[in-house]
C-alpha positions in Angstrom: -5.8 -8.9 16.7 -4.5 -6.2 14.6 -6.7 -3.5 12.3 -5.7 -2.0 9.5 -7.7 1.1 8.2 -6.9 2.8 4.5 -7.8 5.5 3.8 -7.5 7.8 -0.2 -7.9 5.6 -3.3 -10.6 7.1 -5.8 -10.7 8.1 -9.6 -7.7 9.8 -10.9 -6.8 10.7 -14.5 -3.7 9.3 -16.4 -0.5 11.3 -15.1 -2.2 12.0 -11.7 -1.4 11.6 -8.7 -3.0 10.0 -5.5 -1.8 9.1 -1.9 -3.0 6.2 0.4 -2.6 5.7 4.0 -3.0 3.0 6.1 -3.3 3.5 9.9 -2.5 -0.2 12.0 -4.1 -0.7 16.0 -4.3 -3.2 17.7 -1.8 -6.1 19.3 1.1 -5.8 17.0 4.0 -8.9 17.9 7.4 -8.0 17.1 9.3 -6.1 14.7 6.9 -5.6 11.7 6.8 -5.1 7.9 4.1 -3.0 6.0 3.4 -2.4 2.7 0.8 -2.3 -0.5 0.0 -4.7 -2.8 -2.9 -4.4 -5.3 -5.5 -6.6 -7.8 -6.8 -5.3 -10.7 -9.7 -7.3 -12.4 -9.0 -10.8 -13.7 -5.2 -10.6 -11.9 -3.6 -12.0 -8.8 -2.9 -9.8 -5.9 1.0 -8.8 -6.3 3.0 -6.6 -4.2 3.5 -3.0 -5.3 6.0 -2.0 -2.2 6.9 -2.9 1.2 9.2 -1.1 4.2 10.5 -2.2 7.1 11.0 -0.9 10.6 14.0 0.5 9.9 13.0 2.0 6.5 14.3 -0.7 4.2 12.1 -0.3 1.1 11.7 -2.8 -1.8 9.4 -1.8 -5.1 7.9 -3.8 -7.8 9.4 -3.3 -11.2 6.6 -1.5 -12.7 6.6 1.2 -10.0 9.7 2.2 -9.3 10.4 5.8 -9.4 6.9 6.2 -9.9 5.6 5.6 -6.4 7.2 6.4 -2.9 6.4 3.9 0.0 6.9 5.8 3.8 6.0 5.2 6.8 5.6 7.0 10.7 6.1 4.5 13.0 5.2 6.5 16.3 1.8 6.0 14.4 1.8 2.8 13.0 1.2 4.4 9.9 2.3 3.5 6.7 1.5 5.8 3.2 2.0 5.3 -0.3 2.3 8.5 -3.1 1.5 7.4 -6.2 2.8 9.8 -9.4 2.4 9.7 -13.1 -0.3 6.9 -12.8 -1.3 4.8 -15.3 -4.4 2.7 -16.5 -3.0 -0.2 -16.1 -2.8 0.6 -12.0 -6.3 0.5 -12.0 -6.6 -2.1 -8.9 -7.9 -2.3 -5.3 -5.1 -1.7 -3.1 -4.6 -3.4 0.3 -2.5 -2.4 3.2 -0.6 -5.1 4.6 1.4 -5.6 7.9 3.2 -8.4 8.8 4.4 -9.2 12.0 5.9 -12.4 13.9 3.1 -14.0 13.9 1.9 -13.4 10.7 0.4 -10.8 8.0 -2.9 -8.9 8.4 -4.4 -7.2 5.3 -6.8 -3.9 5.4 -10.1 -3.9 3.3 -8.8 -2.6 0.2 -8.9 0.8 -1.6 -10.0 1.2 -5.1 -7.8 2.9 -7.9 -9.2 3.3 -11.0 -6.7 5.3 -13.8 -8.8 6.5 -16.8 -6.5 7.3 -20.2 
């Protein structure tokens, strides 16, 4: 079983800044993926940005240049630095590693962007 722990998150205003990190232990299979995704009220959960093992890094659309995925894999930690936010990011974010046997979600961090 694998554990994910997040940590950050909290009230920031419009044009702030905030960074979350999410620390994995446990039996991780394989090569693995990790990354954020996030669900604002009334939406579906969508991914925000993932990396790989070798530091591949893929964004969605409406963060791109904005945020900055990284990760230290001597610590099985993955972070997430998140500029010029706006209200519309107002979500819980969830860490997410995905291994060869299949993905494992942490228990969310609340964002909330006023204007």
């Amino acid at each position: 079983q694998v554990q994910l722990v997040e940590f950050g998150g909290g009230l920031v205003q419009a044009g702030g800044s905030l960074r979350l990190s999410c620390t994995a232990s446990g039996d991780i299979f394989g090569i693995y993926t990790m990354g954020w995704y996030r669900q604002g009220p009334g939406s579906q959960r969508e991914m925000v940005a993932t990396i790989t093992i070798g530091n591949t890094t893929k964004y969605t659309d409406s963060v791109r240049g904005r945020f900055t995925i990284s990760r230290d894999n001597a610590k099985n930690t993955v972070y997430l630095q998140m500029n010029s936010l706006k209200p519309e990011g107002t979500a819980v974010y969830y860490c997410a590693l995905t291994d060869a046997l299949r993905r494992y979600w942490g228990q969310g961090a609340q964002v909330t962007v006023s204007s």
